[in-house]
GUTIRO-664089 format. One record per residue: residue number from 1; x, y, z of N, C-alpha, C in turn. Coordinates in steps of 0.1 Angstrom, whole numbers. Example, Ala and Ser with C-alpha at 12.3 -4.5 7.8 and 13.67 -1.06 7.14 Angstrom:
<vobas>
(1 (132 -57 78) (123 -45 78) (132 -33 78));
(2 (128 -22 71) (137 -11 71) (129 0 79));
</vobas>
This chain:
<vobas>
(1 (509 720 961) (506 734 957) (508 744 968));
(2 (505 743 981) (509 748 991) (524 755 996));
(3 (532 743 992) (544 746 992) (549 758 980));
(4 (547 753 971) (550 761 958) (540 778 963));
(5 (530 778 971) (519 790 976) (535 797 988));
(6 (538 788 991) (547 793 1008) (558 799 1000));
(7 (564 794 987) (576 799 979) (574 810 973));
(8 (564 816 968) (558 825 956) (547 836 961));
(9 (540 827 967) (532 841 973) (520 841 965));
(10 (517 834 951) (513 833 943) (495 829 945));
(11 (488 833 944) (473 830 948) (468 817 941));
(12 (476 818 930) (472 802 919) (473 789 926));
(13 (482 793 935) (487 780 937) (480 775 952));
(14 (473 784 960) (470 784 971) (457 780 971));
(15 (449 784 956) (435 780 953) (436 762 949));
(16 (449 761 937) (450 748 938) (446 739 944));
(17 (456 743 957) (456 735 967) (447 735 972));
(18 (435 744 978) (422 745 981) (412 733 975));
(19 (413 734 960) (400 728 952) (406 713 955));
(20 (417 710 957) (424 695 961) (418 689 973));
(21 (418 701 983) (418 696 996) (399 696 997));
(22 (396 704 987) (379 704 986) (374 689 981));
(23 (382 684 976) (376 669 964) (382 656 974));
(24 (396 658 982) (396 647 994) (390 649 1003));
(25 (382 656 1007) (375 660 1016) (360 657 1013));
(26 (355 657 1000) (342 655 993) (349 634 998));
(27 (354 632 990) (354 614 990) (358 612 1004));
(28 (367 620 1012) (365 613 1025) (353 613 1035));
(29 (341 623 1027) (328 625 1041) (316 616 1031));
(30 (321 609 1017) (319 597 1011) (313 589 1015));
(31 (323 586 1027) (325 570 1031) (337 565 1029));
(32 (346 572 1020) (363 567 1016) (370 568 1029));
(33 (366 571 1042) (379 578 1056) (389 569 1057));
(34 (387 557 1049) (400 546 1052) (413 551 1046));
(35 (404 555 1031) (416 559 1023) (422 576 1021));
(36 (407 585 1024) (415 601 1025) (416 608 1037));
(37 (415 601 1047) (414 605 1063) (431 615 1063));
(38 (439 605 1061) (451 609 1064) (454 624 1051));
(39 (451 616 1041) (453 632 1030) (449 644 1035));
(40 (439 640 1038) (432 657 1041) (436 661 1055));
(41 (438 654 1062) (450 662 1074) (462 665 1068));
(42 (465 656 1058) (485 660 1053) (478 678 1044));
(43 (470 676 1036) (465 687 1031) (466 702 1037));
(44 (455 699 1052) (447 709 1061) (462 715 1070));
(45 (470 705 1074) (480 707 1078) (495 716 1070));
(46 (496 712 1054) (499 722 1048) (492 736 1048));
(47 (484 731 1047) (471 748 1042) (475 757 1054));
(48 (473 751 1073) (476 760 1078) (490 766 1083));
(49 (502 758 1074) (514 760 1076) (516 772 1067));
(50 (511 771 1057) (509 783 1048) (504 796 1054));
(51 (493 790 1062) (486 803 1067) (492 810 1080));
(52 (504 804 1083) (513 809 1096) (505 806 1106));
(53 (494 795 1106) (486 789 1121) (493 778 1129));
(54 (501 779 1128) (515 770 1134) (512 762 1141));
(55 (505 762 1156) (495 753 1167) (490 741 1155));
(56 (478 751 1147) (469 739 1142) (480 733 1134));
(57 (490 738 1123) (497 727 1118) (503 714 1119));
(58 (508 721 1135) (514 709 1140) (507 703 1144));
(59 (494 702 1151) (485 688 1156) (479 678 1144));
(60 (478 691 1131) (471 679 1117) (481 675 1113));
(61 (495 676 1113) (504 669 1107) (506 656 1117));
(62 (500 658 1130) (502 649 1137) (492 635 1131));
(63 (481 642 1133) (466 637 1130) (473 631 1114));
(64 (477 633 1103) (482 629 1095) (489 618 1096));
(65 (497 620 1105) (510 606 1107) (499 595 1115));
(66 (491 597 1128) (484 587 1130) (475 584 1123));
(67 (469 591 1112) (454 584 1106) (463 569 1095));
(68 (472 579 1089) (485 571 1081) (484 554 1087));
(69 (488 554 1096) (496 546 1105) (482 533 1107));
(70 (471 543 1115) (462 534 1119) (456 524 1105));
(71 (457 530 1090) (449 528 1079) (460 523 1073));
(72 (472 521 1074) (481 511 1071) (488 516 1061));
(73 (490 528 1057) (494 536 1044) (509 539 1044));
(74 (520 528 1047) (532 533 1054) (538 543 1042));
(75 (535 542 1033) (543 556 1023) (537 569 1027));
(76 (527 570 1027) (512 584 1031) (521 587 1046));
(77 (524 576 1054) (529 583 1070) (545 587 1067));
(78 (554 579 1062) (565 582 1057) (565 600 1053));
(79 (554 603 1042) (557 610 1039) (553 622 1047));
(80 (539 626 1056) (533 630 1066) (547 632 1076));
(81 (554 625 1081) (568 625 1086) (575 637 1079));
(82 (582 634 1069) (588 640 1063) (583 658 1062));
(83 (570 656 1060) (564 670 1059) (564 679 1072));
(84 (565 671 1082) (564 676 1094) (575 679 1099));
(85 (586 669 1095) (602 674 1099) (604 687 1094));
(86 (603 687 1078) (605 703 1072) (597 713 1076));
(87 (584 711 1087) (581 717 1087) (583 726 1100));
(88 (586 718 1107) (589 719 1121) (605 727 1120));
(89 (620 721 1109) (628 727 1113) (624 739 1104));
(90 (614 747 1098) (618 759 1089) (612 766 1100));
(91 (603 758 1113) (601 771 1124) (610 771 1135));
(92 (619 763 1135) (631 761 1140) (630 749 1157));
(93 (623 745 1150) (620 731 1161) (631 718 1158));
(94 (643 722 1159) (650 716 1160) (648 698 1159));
(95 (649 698 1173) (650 687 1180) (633 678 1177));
(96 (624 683 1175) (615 681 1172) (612 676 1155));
(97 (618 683 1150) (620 682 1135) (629 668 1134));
(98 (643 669 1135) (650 656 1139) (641 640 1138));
(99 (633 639 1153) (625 630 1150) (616 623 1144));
(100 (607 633 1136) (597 632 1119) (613 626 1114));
(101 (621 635 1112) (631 630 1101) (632 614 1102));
(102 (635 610 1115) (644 597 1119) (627 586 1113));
(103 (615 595 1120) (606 583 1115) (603 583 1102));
(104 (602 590 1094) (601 593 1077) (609 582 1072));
(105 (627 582 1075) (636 574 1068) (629 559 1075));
(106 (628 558 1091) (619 543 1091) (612 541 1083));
(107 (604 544 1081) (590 545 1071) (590 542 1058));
(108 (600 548 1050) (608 547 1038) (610 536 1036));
(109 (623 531 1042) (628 518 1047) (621 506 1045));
(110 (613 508 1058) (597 497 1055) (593 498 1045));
(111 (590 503 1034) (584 506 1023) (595 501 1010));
(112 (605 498 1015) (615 496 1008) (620 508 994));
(113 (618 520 1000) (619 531 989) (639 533 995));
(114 (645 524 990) (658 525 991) (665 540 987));
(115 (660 544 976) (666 557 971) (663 570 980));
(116 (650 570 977) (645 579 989) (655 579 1004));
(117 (657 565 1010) (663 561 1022) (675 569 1021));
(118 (682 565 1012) (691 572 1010) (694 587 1011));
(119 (686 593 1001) (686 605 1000) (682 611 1012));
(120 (671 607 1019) (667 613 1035) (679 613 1042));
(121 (686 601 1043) (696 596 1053) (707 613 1052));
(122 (711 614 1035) (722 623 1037) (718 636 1038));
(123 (704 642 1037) (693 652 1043) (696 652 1056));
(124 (694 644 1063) (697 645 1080) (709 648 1085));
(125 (714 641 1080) (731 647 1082) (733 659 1079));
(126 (728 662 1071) (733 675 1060) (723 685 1072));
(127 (714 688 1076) (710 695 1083) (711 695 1099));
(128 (713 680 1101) (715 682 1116) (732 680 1121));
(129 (743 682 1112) (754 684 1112) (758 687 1129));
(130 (768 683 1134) (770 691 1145) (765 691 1159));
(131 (754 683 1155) (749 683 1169) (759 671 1174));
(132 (753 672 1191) (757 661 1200) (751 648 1203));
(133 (738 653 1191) (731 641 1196) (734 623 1185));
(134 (732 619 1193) (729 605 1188) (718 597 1186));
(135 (718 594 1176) (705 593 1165) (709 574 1164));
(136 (697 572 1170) (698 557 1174) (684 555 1165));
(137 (681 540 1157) (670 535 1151) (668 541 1137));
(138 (680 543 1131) (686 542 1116) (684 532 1108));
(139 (678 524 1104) (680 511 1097) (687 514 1088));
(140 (694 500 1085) (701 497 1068) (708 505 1064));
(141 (711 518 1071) (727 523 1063) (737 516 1066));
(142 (744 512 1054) (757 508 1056) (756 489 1056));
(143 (742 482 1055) (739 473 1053) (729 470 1047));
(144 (721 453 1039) (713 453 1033) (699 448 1039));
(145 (707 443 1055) (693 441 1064) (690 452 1069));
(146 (678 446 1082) (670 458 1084) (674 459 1097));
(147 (694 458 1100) (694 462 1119) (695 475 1114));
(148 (694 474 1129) (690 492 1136) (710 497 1139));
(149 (713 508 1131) (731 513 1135) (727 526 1145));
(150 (739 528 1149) (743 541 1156) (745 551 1150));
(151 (740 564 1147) (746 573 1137) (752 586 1147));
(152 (758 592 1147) (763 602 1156) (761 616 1141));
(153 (754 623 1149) (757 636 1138) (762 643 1149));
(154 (774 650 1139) (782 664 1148) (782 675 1135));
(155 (782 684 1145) (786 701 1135) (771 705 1130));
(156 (762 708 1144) (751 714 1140) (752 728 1134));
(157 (746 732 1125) (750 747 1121) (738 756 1123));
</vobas>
């Protein structure tokens, strides 16, 4: 809802998200923290990307990917990834954004969300076009195991 709040401007959508982030936040001070620890950072971390608090977003998106990680949730960090790449390149953190990207598609991968893999894979390209850099710890493009290829993206725009 956040997102759809950052697109519209729209107050509906911002309360949404609010009473969401009110109810994982009720089960995570429960006793649930195994299971909504990481939500309500992926949540709190959209909320204050919304709110243009940029500092705090980036450290709960972080807090996100490690709670993810430590609680074993490899889709929840996958995605926590993902959220942080887009969120990082729309403030134009380049090189920073890149990274989330490259661990998101790991994450994916692990998870065996092949479609997704996919579709991230030509996301990356498609946005980091151009660069010089080389983008090492790619799994499984272009094969059905899980080595690691070379990918070179050029023509950053």
């Amino acid at each position: 809802s956040f997102k759809i709040y950052r697109e519209t401007r729209e107050e509906l959508w911002a309360q949404r998200a609010r009473n969401s982030r009110e109810r994982i936040q009720s089960w995570n001070e429960q006793g649930s923290k195994w299971n909504f620890e990481h939500k309500l950072k992926l949540i709190e971390a959209e909320e204050a990307y919304s709110n243009g608090d940029f500092r705090s977003a980036h450290d709960l998106y972080n807090k996100a990917v490690l709670s993810a990680k430590q609680h074993k949730f490899i889709i929840d960090e996958a995605l926590a990834n993902e959220l942080a790449a887009k969120f990082h390149l729309a403030i134009g953190n380049n090189s920073i954004s890149l990274e989330y990207f490259i661990e998101a598609h790991e994450k994916y991968y692990e998870w065996n969300a092949f479609a997704k893999v996919k579709s991230l894979y030509a996301s990356i390209q498609e946005k980091f076009r151009g660069t010089s850099t080389i983008v090492e710890r790619i799994p499984g493009m272009g094969s059905t195991s899980a080595e690691t290829e070379t990918v070179a993206f050029s023509n950053f725009e």
